[in-house]
VEXDREN-2710 file (C-alpha; in Angstrom, 1 decimal):
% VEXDREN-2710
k/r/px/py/pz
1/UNK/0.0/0.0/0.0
2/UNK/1.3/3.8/-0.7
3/UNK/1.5/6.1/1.5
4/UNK/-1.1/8.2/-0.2
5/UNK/-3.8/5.1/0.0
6/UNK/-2.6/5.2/3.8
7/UNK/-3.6/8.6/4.7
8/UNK/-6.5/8.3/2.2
9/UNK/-7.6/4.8/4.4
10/UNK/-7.0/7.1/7.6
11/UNK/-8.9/9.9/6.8
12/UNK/-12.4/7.5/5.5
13/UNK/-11.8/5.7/9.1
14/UNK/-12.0/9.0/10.9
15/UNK/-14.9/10.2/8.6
16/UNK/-16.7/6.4/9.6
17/UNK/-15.8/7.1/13.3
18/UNK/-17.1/10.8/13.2
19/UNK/-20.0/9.3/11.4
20/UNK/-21.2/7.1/14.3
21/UNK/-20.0/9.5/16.9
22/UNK/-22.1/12.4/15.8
23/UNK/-25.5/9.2/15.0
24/UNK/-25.1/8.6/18.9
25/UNK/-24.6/11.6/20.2
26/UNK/-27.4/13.1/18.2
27/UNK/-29.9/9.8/19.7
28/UNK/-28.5/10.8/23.2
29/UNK/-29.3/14.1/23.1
30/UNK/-32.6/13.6/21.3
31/UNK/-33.5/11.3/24.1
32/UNK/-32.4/14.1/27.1
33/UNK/-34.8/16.4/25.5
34/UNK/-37.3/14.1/25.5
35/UNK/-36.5/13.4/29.0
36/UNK/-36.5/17.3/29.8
37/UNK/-40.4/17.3/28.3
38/UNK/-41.7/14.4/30.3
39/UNK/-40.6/16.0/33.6
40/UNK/-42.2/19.2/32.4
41/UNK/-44.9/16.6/31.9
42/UNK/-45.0/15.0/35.5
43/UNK/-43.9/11.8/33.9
44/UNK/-40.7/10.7/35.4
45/UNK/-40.8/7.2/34.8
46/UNK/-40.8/7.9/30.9
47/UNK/-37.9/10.7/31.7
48/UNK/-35.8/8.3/33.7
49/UNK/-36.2/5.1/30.9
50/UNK/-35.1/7.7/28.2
51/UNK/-32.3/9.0/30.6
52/UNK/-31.4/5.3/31.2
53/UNK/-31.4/5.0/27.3
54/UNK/-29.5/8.0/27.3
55/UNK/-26.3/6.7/29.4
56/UNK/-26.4/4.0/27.1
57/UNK/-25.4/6.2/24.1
58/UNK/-23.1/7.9/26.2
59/UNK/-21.5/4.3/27.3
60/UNK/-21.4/3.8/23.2
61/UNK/-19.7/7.1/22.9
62/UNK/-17.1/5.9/25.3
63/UNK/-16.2/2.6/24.2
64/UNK/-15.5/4.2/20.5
65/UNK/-13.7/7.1/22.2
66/UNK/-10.5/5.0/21.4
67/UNK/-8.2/3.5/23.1
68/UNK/-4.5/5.0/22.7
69/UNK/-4.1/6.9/26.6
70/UNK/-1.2/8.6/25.2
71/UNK/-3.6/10.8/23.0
72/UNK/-4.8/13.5/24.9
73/UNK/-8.0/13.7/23.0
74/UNK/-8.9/9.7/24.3
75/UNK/-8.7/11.1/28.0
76/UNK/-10.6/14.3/27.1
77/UNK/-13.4/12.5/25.7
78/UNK/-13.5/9.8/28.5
79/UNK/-13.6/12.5/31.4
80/UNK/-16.3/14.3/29.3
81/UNK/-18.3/11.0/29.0
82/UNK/-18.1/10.6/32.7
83/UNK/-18.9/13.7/33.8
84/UNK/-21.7/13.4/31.7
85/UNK/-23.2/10.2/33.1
86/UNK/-22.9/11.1/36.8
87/UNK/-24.8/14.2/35.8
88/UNK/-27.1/11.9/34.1
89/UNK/-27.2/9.9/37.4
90/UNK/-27.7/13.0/39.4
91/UNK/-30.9/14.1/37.2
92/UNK/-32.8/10.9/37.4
93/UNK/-32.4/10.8/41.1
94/UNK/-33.6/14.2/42.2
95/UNK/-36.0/14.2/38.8
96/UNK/-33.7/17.9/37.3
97/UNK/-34.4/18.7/34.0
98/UNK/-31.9/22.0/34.4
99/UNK/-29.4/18.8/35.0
100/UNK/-30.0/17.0/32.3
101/UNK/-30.2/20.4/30.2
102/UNK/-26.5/21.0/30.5
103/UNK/-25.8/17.4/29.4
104/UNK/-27.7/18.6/26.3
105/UNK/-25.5/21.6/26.4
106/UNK/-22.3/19.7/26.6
107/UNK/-23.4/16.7/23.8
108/UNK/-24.5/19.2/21.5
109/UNK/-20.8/21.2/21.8
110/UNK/-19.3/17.9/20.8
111/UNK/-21.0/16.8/18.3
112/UNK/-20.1/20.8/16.5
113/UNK/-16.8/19.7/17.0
114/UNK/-17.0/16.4/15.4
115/UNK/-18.8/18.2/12.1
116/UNK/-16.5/20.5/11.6
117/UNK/-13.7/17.8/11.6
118/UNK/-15.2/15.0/9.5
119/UNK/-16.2/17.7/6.6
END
């Protein structure tokens, strides 16, 4: 293989990965506003199975975060994700929709990034 077909291989993987990064991150945060509407709604047990579907996403978005500690971007993103499921954690047990709104926040921030780097 050249070199050329190397980088060109490198650069479709990172396109694939940014592909599935921003599909979950976009179902997480679809399913933390839909959690943000059902306690608005006075139905927590539908908010706290869509948060529990949420932390699922978010354990997806970890597991492809990589796995190379030496790059600092692989801790970044792994601190991010668990900040953002104990804040997930935290909102389901006191019922906090301003909780899960900065979750949103945060998500949404990410997935920018990852658009503006797979284009």
């Amino acid at each position: 293989m050249t070199k050329s077909n190397d980088n060109f291989e490198k650069a479709q993987d990172s396109r694939t990965e940014g592909s599935l990064f921003m599909l979950l991150c976009s179902k997480a945060v679809e399913l933390l506003e839909q959690a943000v509407r059902d306690f608005q709604a006075d139905d927590s047990d539908s908010a706290c199975r869509n948060i529990e579907n949420a932390q699922n996403f978010v354990d997806e978005l970890n597991a492809t975060a990589g796995t190379d500690p030496s790059y600092e971007i692989v801790h970044n993103l792994r601190d991010s994700y668990s900040i953002a499921k104990k804040y997930l954690a935290q909102a389901k047990a006191e019922h906090n929709p301003s909780i899960l709104r900065e979750v949103i926040t945060m998500l949404k921030e990410l997935n920018q990034c990852w658009q503006m780097f797979v284009r």
